[in-house]
N, C-alpha and C positions, 0 to 999 in steps of 0.2 A: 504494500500500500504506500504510495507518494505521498512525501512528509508535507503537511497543510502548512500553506505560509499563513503568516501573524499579517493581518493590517494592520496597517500604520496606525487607526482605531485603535484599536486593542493596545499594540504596543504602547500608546501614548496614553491610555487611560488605564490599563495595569498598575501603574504606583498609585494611582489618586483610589481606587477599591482596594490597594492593599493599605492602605495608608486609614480610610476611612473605616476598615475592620475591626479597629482597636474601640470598643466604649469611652473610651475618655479623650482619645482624637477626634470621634465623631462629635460628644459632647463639645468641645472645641470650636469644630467648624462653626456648631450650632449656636454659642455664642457669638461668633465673630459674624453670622450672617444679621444680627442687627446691624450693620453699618459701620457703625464707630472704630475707628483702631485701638484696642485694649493693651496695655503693658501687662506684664505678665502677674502680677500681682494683685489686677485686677481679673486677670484668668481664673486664678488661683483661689481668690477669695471664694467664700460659700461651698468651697469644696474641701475633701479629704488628701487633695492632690497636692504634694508638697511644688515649691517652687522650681525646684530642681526638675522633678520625674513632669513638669509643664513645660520648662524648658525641653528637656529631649522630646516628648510629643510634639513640640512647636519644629524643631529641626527637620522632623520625619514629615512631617507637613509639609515645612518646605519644599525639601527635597523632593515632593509629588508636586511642586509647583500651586500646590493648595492656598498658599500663604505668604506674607511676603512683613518680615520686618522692618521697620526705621525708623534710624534712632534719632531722640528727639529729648535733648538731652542729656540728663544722664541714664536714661530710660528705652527703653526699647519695643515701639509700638507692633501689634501684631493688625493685621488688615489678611480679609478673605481674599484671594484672587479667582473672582465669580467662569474666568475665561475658563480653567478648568474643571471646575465643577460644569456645564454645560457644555463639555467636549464629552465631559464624560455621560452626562445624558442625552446626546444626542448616539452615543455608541450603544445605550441600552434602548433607546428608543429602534433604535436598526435592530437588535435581536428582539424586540416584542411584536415587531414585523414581520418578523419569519417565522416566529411562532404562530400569530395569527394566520399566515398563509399555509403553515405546517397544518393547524389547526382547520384550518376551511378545506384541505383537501381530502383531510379524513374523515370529516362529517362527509362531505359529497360521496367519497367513496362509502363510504357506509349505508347511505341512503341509497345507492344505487343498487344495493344489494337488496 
């Protein structure tokens, strides 16, 4: 069987799902999708999550292109970067397309019977 190439899709939206897998990454996003640029302290607050283990989830974020810090300061603001999060949903919206078409041929087929 010929080895299936990765789109560019996928390839490029792989860090940002493996990245959002973590509860307290996701938790994260979900603050920072208010708007505002939070410093990490203000991350932090109201949570169990020490400042340090906020920092490494902010990095890993980065690193998925999730997020983007500057410093402002002597503080260091954290902002969503919204472009990747809708790269990445527009790669699940293409697989709930072919499931749907997955899906509409096996009813027809079905019914045909």
């Amino acid at each position: 069987m010929p080895a299936r190439r990765i789109s560019p899709d996928l390839r490029n939206s792989a860090p940002v799902f493996a990245a959002l897998g973590d509860p307290t990454r996701l938790q994260l996003v979900a603050r920072l999708c208010a708007g505002e640029p939070l410093s990490i302290t203000q991350l932090a607050s109201g949570t169990r999550v020490t400042r340090q283990a906020i920092t490494k989830h902010l990095h890993v974020l980065a690193h998925a292109r999730l997020v983007r810090g500057t410093r402002s300061g002597r503080e260091r603001l954290w902002e969503l970067n919204n472009e990747q999060l809708v790269e990445a949903r527009r790669y699940l919206d293409a697989i709930s397309q072919q499931w749907d078409a997955a899906l509409g041929r096996l009813k027809a087929s079905l019914e045909e019977e």
